[in-house]
FILUM-433417 format. One line per field, with one value per residue (C-alpha): x, y, z; chain; residue number from 1; residue in one letter. Coordinates in Angstrom, 2 decimals. Example, Ala and Ser with C-alpha at 12.3 -4.5 7.8 and 13.67 -1.06 7.14 Angstrom:
x = c(12.30;13.67) $
y = c(-4.50;-1.06) $
z = c(7.80;7.14) $
cadena = c(A;A) $
num = c(1;2) $
residuo = c(A;S) $
END
This chain:
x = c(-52.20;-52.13;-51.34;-48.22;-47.21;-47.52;-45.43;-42.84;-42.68;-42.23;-39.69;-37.69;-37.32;-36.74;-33.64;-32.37;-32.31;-29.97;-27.64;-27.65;-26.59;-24.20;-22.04;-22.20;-20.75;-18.30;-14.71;-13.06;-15.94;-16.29;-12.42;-12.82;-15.87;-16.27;-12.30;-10.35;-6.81;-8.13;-7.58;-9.56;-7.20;-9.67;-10.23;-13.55;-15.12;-13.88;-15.74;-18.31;-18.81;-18.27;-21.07;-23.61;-22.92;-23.07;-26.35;-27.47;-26.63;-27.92;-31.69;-31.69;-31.14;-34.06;-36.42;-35.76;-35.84;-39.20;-40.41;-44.51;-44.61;-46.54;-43.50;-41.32;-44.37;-43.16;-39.56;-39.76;-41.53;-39.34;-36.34;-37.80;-38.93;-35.18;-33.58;-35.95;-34.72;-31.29;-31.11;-33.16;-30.75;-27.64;-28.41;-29.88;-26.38;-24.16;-26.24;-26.00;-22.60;-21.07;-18.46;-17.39;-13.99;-11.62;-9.09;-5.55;-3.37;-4.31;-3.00;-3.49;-6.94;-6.06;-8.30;-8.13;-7.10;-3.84;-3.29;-0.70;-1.68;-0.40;-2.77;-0.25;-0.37;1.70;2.65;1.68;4.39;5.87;9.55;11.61;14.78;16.74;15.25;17.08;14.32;14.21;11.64;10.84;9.44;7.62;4.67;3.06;6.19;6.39;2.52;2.77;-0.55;0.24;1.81;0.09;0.35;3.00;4.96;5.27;8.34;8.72;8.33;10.87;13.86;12.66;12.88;16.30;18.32;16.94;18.27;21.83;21.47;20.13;17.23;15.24;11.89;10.72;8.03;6.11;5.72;4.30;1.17;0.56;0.75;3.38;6.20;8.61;6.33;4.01;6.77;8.38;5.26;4.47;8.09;7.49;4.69;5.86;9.02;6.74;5.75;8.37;12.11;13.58;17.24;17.39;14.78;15.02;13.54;12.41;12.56;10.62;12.35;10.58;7.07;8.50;9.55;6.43;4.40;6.67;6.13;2.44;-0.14;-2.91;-2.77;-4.79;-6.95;-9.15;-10.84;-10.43;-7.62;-6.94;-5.52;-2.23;0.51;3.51;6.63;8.39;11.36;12.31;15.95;17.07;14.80;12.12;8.91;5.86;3.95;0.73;-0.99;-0.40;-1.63;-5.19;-6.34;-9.01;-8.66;-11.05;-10.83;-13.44;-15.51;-18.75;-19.17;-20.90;-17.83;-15.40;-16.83;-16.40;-12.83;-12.94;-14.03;-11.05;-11.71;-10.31;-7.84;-4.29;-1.81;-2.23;-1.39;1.72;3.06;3.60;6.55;7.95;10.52;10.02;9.01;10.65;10.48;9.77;10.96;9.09;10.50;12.67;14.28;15.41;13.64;10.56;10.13;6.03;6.10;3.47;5.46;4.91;3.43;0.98;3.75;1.70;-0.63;2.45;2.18;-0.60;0.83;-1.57;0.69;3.80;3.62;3.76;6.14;3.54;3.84;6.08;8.44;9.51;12.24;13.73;13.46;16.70;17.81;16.78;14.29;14.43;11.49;12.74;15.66;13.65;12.21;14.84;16.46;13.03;13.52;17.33;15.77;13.00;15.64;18.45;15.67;14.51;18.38;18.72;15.37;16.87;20.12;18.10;16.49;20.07;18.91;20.42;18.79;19.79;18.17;16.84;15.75;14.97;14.28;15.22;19.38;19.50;15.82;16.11;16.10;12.84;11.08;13.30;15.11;18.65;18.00;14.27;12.45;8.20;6.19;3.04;0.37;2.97;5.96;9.27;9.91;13.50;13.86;17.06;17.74;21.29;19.36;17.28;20.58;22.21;18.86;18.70;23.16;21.88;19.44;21.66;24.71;26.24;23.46;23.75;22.09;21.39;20.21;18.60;18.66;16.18;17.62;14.58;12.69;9.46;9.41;6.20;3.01;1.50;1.83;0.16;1.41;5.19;5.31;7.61;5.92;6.24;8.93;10.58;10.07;11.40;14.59;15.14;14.85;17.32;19.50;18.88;19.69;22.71;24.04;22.91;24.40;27.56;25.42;23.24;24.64;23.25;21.50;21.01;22.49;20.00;21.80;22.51;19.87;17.57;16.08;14.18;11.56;9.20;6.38;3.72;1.13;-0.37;-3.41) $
y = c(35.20;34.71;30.85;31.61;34.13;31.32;28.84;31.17;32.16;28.45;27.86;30.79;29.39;25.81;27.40;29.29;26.31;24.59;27.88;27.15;23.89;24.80;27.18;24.64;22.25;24.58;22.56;25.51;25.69;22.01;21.84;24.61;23.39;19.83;18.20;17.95;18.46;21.27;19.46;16.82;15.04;12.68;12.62;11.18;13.07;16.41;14.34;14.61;18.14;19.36;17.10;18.09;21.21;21.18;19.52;22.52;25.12;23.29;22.99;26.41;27.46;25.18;26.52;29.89;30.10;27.77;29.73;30.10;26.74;23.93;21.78;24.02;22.96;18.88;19.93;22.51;20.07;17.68;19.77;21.23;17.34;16.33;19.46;18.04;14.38;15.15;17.52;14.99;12.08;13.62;14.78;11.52;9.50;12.32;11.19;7.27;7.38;9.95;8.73;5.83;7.26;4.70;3.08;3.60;0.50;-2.66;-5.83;-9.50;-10.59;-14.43;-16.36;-14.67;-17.96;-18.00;-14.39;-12.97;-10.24;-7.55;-8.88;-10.24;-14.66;-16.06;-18.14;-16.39;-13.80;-15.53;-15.73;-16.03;-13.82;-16.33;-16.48;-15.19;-13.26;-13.02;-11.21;-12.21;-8.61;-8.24;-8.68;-11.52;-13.47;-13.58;-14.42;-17.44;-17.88;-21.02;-22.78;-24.31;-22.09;-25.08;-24.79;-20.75;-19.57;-18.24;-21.85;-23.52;-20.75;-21.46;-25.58;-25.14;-22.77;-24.91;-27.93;-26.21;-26.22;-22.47;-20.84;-18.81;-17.84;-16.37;-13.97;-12.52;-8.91;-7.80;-8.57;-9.19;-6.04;-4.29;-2.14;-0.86;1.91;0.12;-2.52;-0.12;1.59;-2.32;-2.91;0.53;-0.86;-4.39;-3.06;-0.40;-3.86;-6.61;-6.99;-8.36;-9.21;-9.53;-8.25;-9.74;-7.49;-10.14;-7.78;-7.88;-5.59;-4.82;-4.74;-2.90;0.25;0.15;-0.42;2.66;5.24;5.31;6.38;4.25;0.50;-1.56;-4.10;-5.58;-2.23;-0.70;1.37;1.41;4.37;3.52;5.23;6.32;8.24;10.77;12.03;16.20;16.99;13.84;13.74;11.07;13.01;11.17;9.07;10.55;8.30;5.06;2.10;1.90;5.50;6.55;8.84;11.48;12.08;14.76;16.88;15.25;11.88;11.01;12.45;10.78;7.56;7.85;8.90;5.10;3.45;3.93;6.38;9.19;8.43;10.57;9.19;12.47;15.13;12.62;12.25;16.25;15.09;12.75;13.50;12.36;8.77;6.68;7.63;4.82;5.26;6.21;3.92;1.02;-1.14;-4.13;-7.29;-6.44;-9.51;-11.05;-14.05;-14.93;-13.89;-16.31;-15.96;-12.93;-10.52;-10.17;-8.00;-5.67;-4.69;-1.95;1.53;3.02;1.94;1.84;5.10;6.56;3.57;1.61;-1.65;-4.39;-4.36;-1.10;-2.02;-3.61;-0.78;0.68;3.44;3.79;6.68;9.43;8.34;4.79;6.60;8.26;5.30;3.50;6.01;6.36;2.67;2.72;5.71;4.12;0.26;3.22;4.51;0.78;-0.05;2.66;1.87;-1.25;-0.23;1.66;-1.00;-3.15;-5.18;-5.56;-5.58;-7.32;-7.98;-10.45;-11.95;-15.82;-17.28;-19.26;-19.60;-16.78;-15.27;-12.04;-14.06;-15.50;-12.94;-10.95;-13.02;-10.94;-7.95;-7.14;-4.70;-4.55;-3.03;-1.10;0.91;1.66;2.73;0.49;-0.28;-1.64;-4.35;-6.02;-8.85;-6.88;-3.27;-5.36;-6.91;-3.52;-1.91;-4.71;-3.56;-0.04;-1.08;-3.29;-1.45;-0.81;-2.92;-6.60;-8.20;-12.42;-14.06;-18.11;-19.33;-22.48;-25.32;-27.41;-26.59;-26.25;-23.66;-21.47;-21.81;-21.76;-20.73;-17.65;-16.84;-16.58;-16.60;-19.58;-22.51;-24.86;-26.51;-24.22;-21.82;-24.65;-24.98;-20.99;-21.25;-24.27;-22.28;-18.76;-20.98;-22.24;-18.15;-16.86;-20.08;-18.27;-14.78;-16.31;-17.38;-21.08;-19.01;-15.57;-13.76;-11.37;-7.72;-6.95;-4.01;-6.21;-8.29;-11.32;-10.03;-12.46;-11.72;-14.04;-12.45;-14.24;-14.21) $
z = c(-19.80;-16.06;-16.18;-18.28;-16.28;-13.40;-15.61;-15.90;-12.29;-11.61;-14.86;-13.30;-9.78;-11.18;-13.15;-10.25;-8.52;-10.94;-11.61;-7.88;-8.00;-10.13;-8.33;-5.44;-8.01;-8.92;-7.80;-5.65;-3.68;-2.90;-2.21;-0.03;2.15;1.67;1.10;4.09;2.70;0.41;-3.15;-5.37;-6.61;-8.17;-12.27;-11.48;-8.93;-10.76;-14.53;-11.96;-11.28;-14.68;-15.67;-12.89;-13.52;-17.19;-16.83;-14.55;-16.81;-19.82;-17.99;-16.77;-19.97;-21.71;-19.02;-19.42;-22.73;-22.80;-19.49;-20.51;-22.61;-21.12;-21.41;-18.76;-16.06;-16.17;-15.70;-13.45;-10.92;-11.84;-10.97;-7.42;-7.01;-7.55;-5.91;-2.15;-2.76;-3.51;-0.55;2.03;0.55;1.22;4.20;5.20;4.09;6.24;9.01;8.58;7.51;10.00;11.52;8.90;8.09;6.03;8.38;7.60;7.34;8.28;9.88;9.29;7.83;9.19;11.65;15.15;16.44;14.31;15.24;18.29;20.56;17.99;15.57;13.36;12.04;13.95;17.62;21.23;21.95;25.36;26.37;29.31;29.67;28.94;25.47;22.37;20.83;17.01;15.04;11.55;10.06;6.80;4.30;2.89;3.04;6.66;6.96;4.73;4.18;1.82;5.15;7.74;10.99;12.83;9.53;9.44;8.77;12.03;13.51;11.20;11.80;15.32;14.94;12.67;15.79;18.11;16.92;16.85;20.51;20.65;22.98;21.11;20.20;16.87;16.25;13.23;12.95;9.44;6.92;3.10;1.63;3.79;2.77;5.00;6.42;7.60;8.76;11.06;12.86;13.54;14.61;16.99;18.13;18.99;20.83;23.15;24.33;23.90;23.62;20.22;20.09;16.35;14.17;10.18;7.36;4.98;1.75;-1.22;-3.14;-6.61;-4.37;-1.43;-3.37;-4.64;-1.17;0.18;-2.29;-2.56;0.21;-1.03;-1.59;-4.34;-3.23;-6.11;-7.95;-4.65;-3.01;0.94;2.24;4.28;6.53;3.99;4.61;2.45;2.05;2.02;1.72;2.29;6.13;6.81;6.76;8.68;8.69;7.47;10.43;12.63;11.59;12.54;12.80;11.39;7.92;7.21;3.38;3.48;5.64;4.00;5.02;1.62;-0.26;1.76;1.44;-2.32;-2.41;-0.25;-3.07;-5.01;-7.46;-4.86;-3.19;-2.01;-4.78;-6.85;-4.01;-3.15;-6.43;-6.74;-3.73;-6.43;-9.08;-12.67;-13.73;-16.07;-20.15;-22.02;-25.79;-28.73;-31.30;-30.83;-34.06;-31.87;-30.77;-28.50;-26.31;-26.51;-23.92;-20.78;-17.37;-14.33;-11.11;-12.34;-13.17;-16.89;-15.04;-14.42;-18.03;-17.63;-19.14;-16.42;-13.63;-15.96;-16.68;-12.73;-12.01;-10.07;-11.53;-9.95;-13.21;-12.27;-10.07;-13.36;-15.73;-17.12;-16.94;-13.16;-13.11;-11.03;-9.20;-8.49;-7.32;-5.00;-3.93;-2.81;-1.43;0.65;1.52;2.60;5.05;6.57;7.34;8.68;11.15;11.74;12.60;14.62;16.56;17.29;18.73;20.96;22.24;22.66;19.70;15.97;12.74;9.23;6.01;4.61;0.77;0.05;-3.28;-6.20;-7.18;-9.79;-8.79;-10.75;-13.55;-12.44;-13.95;-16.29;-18.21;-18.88;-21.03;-22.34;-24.23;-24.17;-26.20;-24.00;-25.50;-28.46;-25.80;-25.12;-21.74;-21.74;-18.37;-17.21;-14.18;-14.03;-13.02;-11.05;-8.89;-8.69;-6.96;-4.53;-3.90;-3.19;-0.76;1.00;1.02;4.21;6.34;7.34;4.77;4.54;1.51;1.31;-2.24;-2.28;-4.98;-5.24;-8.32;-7.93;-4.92;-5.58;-4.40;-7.86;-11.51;-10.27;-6.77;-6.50;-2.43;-1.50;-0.97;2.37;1.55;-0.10;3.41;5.07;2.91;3.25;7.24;7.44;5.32;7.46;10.98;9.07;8.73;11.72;13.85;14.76;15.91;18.12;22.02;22.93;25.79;26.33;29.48;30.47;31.35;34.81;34.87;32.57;35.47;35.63;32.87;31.60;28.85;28.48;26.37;24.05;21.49) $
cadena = c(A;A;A;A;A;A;A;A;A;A;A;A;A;A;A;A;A;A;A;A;A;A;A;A;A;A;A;A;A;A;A;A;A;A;A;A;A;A;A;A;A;A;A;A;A;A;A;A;A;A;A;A;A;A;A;A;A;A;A;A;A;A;A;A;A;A;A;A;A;A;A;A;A;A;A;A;A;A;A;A;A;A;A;A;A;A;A;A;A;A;A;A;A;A;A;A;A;A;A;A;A;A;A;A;A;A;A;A;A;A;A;A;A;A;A;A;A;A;A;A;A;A;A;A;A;A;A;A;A;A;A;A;A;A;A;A;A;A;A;A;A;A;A;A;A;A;A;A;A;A;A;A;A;A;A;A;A;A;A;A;A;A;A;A;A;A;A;A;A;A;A;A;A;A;A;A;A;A;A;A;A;A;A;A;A;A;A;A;A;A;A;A;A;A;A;A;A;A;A;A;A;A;A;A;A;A;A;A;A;A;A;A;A;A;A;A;A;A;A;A;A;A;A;A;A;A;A;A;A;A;A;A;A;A;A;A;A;A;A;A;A;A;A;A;A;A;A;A;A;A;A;A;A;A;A;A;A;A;A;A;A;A;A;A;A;A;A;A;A;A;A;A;A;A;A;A;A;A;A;A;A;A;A;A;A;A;A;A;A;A;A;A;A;A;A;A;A;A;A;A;A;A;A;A;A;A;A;A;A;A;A;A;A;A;A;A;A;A;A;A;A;A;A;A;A;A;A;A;A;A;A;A;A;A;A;A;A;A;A;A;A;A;A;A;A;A;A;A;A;A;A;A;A;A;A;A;A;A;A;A;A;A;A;A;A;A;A;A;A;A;A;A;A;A;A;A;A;A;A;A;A;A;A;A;A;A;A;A;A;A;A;A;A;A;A;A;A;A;A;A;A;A;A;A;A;A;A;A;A;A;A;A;A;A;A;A;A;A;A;A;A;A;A;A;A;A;A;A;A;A;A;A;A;A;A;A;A;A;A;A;A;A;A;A;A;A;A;A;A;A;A;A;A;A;A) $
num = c(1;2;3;4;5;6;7;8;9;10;11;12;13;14;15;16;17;18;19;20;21;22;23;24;25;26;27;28;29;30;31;32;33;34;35;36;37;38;39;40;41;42;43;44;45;46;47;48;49;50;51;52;53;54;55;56;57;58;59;60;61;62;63;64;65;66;67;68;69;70;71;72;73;74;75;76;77;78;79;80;81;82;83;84;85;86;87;88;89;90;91;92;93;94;95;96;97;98;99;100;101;102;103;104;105;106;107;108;109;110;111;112;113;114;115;116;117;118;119;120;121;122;123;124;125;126;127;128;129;130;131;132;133;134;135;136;137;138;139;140;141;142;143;144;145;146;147;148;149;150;151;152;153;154;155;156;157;158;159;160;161;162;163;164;165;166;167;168;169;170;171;172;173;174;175;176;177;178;179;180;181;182;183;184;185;186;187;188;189;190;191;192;193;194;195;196;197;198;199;200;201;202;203;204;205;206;207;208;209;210;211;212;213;214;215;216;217;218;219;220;221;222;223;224;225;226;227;228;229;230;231;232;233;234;235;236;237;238;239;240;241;242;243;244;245;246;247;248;249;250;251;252;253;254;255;256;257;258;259;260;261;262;263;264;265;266;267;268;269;270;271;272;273;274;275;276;277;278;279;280;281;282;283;284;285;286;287;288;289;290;291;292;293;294;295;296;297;298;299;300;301;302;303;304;305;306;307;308;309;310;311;312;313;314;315;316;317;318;319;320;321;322;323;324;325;326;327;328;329;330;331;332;333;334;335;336;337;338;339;340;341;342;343;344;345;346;347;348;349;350;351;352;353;354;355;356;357;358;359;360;361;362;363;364;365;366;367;368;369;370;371;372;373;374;375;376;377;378;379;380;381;382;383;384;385;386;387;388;389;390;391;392;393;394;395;396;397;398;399;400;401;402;403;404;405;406;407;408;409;410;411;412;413;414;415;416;417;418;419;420;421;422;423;424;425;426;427;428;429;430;431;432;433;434;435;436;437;438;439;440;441;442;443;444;445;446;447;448;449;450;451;452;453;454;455) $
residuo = c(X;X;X;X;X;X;X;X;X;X;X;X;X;X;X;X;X;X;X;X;X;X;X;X;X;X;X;X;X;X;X;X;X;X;X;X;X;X;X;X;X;X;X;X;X;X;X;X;X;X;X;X;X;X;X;X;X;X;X;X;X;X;X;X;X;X;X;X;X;X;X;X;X;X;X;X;X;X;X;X;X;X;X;X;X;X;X;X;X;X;X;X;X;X;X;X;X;X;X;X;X;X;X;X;X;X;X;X;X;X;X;X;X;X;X;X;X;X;X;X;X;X;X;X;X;X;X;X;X;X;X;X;X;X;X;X;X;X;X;X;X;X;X;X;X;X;X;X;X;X;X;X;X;X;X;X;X;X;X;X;X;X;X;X;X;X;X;X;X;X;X;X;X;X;X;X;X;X;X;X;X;X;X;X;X;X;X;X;X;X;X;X;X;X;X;X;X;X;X;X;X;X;X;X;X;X;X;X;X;X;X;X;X;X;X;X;X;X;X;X;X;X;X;X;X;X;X;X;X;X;X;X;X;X;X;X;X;X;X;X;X;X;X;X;X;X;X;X;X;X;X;X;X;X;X;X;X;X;X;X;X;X;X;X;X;X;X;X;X;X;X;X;X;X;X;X;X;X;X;X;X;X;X;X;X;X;X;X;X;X;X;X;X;X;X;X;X;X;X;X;X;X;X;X;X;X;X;X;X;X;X;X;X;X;X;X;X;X;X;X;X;X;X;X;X;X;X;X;X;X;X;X;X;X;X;X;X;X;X;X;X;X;X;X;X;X;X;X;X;X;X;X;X;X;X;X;X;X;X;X;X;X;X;X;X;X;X;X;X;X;X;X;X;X;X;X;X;X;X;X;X;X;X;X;X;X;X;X;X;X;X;X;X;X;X;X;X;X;X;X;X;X;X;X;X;X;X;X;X;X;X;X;X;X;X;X;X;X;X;X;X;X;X;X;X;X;X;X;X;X;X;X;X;X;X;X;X;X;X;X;X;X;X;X;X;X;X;X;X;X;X;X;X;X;X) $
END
């Protein structure tokens, strides 16, 4: 009698300790004591806590109700066994990990010997005042990664003015994976430093609105958490941080380092900024269109990221959703504050796109409907052309179409190729000829300023 009356002492403990458990699991409380901006957005974590604490209820429940069995004795000590581990683990992991908070934003991930002083691929930022100073501002494009470092495009646009007799000196500000966020803390930070008398935006268009809208980036299975503007009655709000600064995604260490991982991350308390995505149809009697789309744009079709008008496709989708129209909007705001930044500084700003004659047509091939997960997307090279007006519109805007016909890197990478960069410089040089002086003449307040910093 006295030994079951010991089991079920220890039963009863062991299932306090889950119920325990349990209300810690409980997803108010860990939103209000463990997640820094109050909300778990994340489907997984929140599968998690429903679990754990299903599993907690579900073991207090067998141990109560088998309290003086012999059986309750094995679990109980399993349970107090697993409640000390859990509790020295955790606390263990806060301690080894404090202070790992993800990094917001990033810059280039080339060789530090190809890098400038900003940390971006690209030649030693050095000029004389007598230099012309362009800066060649944007993602992957701009990085090149498929050209040697002499044959950057920054070096051919470079070469190409020079030969027209001109004195300048190109410089790359930007890194794969940029959107015009990140683009113009970079450009902020480049002209706290350095003088630029004409900074290009090389767009990307359909991976730019995408780049902007989103506070996370993917990268593999993995999402990095990034600066990202919105808008609010038509203001630029932001940016969440600068690039580099560190981002605390929870007040537990162990927590936040999940959320890293990718299955947490900030898209969800974003989106509730954003208006509606685009509705695909239900049923659709026409063709549907079942063909292999180059330069990885088959991985676009994913109704995960089709749905929340992630995928790169989505800057083709007709009718524009209200969401795209968001984004863009977004994106003419951020290039306005760019261009005004600029002017500030006594510089100008333009645009910039380079690619195949007819390059909407690249991917989307006129007028298309796809079938997804049993939902009709309907795509068009013509929506795609009038998004790419809106952007522009108003700003001065350059485009390089490159003739030659095999101008991508690969049947897999679309980024333009080396000679296919070097055909879009010579034909860049060839526009902005009549806009740049064959010297510069330094301002009478300006000085004798020379910068010679370097990598």
């Amino acid at each position: 009698m006295k030994a079951a009356r010991v089991r079920a002492m220890w039963a009863i403990g062991a299932a306090s300790v889950c119920l325990v458990a349990g209300v810690l699991l409980e997803r108010s409380i860990v939103e209000r004591f463990l997640v820094r901006d109050g909300e778990l957005e994340s489907y997984f974590l929140q599968a998690l806590l429903f679990l754990g604490q299903l599993v907690c209820v579900v073991v207090a429940g067998w141990l109560f109700h088998h309290r003086e069995s012999r059986e309750s004795v094995g679990l109980a000590s399993a349970v107090f066994i697993g409640a000390c581990t859990v509790t020295v683990g955790i606390v263990g992991l806060e301690v080894l990990l404090y202070g790992s908070e993800a990094t917001s934003g990033w810059r280039s991930s080339s060789v530090k010997s190809e890098l400038n002083v900003l940390g971006f691929r690209g030649q030693p930022i050095e000029y004389s005042s007598e230099d012309f100073v362009i800066i060649l501002l944007g993602d992957s494009q701009v990085e090149a990664k498929a050209c040697a470092y002499d044959w950057m495009p920054e070096r051919r646009l470079q070469h190409f003015l020079g030969a027209k007799g001109k004195r300048v000196k190109v410089f790359t500000v930007g890194a794969a994976g940029y959107g015009q966020d990140q683009e113009f803390l970079a450009l902020q930070g480049y002209l706290s430093r350095f003088r630029a008398d004409l900074v290009i935006v090389w767009l990307t268009p359909s991976n730019d609105v995408n780049d902007n809208l989103w506070p996370t980036f993917y990268r593999g299975k993995s999402r990095h958490p990034k600066p990202t503007f919105r808008l609010e009655d038509g203001k630029l709000i932001g940016p969440t941080e600068q690039i580099g600064e560190s981002v605390a995604l929870s007040r537990s260490a162990v927590i936040s380092r999940v959320r890293q991982l990718g299955e947490g991350d900030r898209d969800h308390s974003f989106e509730k900024w954003y208006p509606d995505p685009y509705t695909p149809r239900d049923q659709y009697d026409g063709p549907v269109v079942r063909r292999t789309y180059p330069y990885g744009m088959s991985g676009a079709f994913n109704e995960g990221v089709l749905r929340n008008d992630r995928s790169g496709l989505s800057f083709y989708l007709m009718p524009r959703s209200p969401r795209i129209t968001y984004a863009l909007d977004l994106m003419r705001q951020i290039l306005t504050e760019m261009e005004r930044t600029v002017s500030q500084k006594q510089g100008r700003l333009a645009l910039f796109t380079a690619g195949p004659i007819d390059e909407m047509s690249v991917i989307v091939q006129g007028h298309e409907v796809l079938e997804v997960a049993g939902k009709y997307y309907e795509i068009s090279s013509e929506q795609g052309l009038a998004n790419l007006e809106y952007i522009t519109r108003g700003l001065s805007y350059y485009h390089s179409s490159v003739t030659q016909s095999s101008w991508a890197v690969g049947p897999d990478d679309g980024h333009l190729n080396e000679h296919a960069v070097d055909e879009a410089m010579a034909n860049l040089a060839d526009q902005l000829n009549s806009r740049v002086p064959a010297v510069r003449i330094p301002p009478a307040n300006e000085g004798n300023n020379l910068s010679s910093h370097g990598s």
